[in-house]
C-alpha positions as CSV (number, residue, x, y, z in Angstrom):
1,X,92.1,120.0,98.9
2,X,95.6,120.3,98.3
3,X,95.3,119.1,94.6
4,X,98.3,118.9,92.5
5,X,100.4,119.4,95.4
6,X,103.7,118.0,96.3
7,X,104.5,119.4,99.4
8,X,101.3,119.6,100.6
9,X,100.6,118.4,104.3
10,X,96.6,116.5,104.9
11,X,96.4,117.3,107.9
12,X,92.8,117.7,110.4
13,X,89.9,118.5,107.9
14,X,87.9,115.2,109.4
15,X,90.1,112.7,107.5
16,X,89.5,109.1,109.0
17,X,92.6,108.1,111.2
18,X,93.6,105.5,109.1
19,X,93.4,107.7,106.1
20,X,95.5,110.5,107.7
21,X,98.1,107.8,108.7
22,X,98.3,106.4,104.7
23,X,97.9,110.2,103.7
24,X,101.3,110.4,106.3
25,X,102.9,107.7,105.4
26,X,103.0,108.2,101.4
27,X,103.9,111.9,102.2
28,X,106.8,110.8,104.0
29,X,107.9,108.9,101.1
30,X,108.1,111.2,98.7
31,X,104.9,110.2,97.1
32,X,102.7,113.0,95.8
33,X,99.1,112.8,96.5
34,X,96.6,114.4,94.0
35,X,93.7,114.5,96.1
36,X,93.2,113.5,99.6
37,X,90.1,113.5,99.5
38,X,90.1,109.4,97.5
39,X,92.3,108.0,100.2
40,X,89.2,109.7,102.6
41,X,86.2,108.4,100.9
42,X,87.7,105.2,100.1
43,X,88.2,104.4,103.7
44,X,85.1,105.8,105.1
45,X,83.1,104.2,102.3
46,X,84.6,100.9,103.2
47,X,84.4,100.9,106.7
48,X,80.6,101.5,106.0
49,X,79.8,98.6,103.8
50,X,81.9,96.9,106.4
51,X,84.6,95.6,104.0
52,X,87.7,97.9,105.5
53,X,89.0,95.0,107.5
54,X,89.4,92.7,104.8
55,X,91.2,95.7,102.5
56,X,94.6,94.0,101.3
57,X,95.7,96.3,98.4
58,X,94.1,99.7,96.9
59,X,95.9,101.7,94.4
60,X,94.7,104.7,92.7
61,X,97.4,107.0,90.7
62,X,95.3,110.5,92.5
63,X,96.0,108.8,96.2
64,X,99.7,108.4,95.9
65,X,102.2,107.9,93.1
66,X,106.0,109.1,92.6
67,X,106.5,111.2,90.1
68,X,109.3,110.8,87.4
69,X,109.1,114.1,85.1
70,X,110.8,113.7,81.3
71,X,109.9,117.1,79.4
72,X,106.4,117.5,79.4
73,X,105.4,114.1,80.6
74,X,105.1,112.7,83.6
75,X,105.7,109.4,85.0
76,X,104.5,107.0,87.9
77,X,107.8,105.3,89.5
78,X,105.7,103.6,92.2
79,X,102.0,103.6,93.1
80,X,101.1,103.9,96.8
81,X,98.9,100.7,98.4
82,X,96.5,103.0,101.2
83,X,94.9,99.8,102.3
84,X,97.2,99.6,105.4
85,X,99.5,96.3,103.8
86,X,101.9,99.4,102.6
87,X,102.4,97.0,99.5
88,X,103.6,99.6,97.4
89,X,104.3,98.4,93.8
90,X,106.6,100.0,91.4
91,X,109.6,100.0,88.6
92,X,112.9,101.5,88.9
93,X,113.5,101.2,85.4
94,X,112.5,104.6,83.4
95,X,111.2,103.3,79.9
96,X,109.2,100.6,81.7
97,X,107.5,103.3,83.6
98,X,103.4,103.8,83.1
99,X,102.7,107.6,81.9
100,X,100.8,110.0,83.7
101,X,97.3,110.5,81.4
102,X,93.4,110.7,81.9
103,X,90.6,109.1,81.0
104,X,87.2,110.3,81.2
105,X,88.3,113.1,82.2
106,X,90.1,111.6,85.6
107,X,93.9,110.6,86.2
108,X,94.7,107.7,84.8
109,X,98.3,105.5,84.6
110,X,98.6,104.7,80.5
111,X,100.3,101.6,79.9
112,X,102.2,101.4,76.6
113,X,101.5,97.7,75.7
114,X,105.3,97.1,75.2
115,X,106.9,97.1,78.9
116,X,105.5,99.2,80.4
117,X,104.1,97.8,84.5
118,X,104.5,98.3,88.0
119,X,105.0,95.2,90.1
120,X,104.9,93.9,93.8
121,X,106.7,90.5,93.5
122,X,106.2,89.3,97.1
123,X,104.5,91.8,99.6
124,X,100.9,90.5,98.8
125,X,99.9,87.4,99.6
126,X,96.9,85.6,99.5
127,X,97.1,81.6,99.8
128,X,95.4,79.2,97.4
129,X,91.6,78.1,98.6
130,X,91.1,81.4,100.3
131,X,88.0,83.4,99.2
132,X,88.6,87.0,98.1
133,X,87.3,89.4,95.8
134,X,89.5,91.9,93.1
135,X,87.6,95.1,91.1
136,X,89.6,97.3,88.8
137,X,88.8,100.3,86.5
138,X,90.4,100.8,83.4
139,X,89.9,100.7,79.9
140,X,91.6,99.1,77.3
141,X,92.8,99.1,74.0
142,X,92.8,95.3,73.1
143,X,93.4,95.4,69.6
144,X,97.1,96.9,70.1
145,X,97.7,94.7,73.1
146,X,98.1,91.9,70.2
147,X,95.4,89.7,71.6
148,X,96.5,89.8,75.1
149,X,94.2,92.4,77.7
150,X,95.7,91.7,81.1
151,X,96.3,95.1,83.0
152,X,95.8,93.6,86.5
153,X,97.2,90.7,88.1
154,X,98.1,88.5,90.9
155,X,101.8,87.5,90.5
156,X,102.5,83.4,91.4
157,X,105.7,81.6,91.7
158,X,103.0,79.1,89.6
159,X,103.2,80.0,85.7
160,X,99.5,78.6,85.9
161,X,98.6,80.5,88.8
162,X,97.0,84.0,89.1
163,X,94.1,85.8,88.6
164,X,94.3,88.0,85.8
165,X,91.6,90.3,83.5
166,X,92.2,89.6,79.7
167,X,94.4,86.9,80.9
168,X,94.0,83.8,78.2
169,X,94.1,80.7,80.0
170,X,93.3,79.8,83.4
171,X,92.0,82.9,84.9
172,X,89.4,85.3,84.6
173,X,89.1,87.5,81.4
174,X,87.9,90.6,80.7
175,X,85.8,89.8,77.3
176,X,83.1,87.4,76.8
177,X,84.9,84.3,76.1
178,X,81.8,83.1,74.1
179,X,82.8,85.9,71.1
180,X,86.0,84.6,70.4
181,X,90.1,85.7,71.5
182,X,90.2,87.8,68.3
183,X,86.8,90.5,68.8
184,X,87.0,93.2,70.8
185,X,83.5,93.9,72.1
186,X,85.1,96.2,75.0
187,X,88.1,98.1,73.6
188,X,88.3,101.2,74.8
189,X,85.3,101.6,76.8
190,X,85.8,102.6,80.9
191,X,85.1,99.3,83.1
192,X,84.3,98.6,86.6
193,X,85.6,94.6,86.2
194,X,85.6,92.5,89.2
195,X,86.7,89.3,89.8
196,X,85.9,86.4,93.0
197,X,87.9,83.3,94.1
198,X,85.9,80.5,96.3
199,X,87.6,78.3,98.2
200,X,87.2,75.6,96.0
201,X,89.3,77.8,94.0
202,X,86.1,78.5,91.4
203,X,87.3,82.3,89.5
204,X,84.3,84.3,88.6
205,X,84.8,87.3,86.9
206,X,82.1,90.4,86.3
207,X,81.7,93.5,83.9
208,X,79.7,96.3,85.2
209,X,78.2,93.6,87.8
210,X,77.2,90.9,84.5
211,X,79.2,87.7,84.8
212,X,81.4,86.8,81.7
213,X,83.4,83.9,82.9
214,X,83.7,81.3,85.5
215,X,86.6,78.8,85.8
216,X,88.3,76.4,88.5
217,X,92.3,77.2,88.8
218,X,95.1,77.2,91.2
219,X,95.0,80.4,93.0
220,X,98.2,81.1,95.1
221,X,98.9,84.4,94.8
222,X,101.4,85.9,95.6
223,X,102.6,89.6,95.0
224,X,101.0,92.3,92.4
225,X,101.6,93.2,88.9
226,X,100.2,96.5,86.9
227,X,100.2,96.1,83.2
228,X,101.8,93.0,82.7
229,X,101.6,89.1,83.5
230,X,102.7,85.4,82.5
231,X,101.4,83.2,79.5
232,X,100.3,80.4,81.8
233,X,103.2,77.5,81.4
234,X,105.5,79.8,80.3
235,X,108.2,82.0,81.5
236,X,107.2,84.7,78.5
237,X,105.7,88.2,80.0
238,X,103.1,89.8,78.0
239,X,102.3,93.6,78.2
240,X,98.7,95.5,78.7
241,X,97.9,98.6,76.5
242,X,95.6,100.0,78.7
243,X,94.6,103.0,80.8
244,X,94.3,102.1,84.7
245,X,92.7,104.6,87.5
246,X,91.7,102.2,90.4
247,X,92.1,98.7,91.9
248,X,91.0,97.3,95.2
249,X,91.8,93.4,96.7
250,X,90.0,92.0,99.8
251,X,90.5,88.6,101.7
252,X,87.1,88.4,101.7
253,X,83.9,87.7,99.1
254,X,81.7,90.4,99.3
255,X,77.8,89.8,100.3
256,X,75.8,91.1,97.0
257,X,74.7,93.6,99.1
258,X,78.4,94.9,99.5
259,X,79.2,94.1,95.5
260,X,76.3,95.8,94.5
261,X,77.3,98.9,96.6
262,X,81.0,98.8,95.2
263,X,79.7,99.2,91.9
264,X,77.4,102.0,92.3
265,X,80.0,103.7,94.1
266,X,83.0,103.2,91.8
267,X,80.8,103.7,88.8
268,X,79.9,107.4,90.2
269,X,83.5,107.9,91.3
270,X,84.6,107.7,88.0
271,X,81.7,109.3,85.5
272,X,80.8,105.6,84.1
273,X,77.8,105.9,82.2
């Protein structure tokens, strides 16, 4: 329904009402909205596992994205937040824009690795001891990311703050750290990765629902960043070479009923074997 077009209106069709306001709102932007249908089922799949209320960020480049077009390529200048926060994130700067690509045979935002990200820096916030829970899907090329795999991140006025996947120090990342900085036992395969903060502040992340990291950090978030994040006590900004389709935030940990469903359902969403 309406794919792949720009002016088309969503309206009717039994769309949730808070999905037809988001599928409004991003219209009214100027955003342009590949299928409707995500924004829908993301909603109505929420509100069933009972997790909608806690929804404080979802992006996904087929539910909202404005579209830059150089020759035969297409950019994203912003991706659309449907959660209801309207914390869209984006970059006004051309060359640092992701590209337009697909992976697995779904849209996907391709980050070059080099500059390349789409940030929030203040609209989502989420204070330190607070219990919430993060799942992206994306895969990445690690080996041309120069030992660095972050492509999804909590921005922090604290350089040591943050929760980010393939992020070094002090947060979760998205290889086992057991194997070493250097191997690359995930490049380039598609990943449901999701990541939990305790109120003691305890990060666990998860591949494909297997844990593969647990540490205890400062985690005052603060704002959103695509493809890019902060060497922990440091000012220097490293880039992710990685493709990106989906990522959700919640104030809340999920039961493992509710994680367990998240998976199965963002696993057949996107064709993960």
């Amino acid at each position: 329904m309406g794919l792949g077009l720009h002016k088309q209106r969503f309206f009717g069709g039994g769309f949730d009402a808070d999905a037809q306001a988001q599928i409004t709102r991003i219209q009214n932007a100027g955003g342009t909205i590949e299928d409707a249908n995500i924004i829908d089922a993301d909603i109505k799949f929420l509100k069933s596992i009972g997790l909608f209320n806690n929804l404080k960020y979802a992006v996904d480049p087929r539910a909202g994205i404005t579209e830059r077009v150089d020759g035969s390529d297409t950019f994203a200048s912003k991706i659309f937040d449907y959660s209801g926060s309207d914390a869209d994130t984006d970059n006004s700067t051309g060359a640092e824009q992701p590209k337009k690509g697909v992976l697995n045979g779904i849209t996907a935002l391709d980050f070059d690795g080099v500059n390349d990200n789409l940030t929030n820096t203040n609209t989502v916030s989420f204070l330190a001891g607070a219990e919430m829970f993060l799942v992206a899907v994306y895969s990445q090329d690690f080996t041309n990311s120069d030992n660095f795999g972050m492509v999804v991140e909590k921005r922090s006025p604290e350089l040591d703050s943050g929760k980010g996947f393939g992020k070094r120090f002090s947060a979760i990342i998205s290889f086992d750290p057991n194997v070493g900085i250097s191997s690359t036992p995930y490049q380039n395969v598609q990943l449901v990765i999701s990541g939990t903060a305790s109120t003691s502040n305890l990060l666990t992340g998860f591949i494909d629902n297997s844990q593969i990291s647990q540490r205890t950090v400062s985690v005052n978030y603060v704002g959103k960043s695509l493809g890019k994040g902060r060497i922990p006590s440091s000012t220097t900004e490293q880039f992710a070479k990685a493709q990106f389709q989906k990522n959700w935030d919640f104030n809340v940990l999920p039961t493992v009923s509710q994680a367990a469903a998240i998976q199965t359902y963002l696993t057949n969403q996107f064709n993960i074997s």
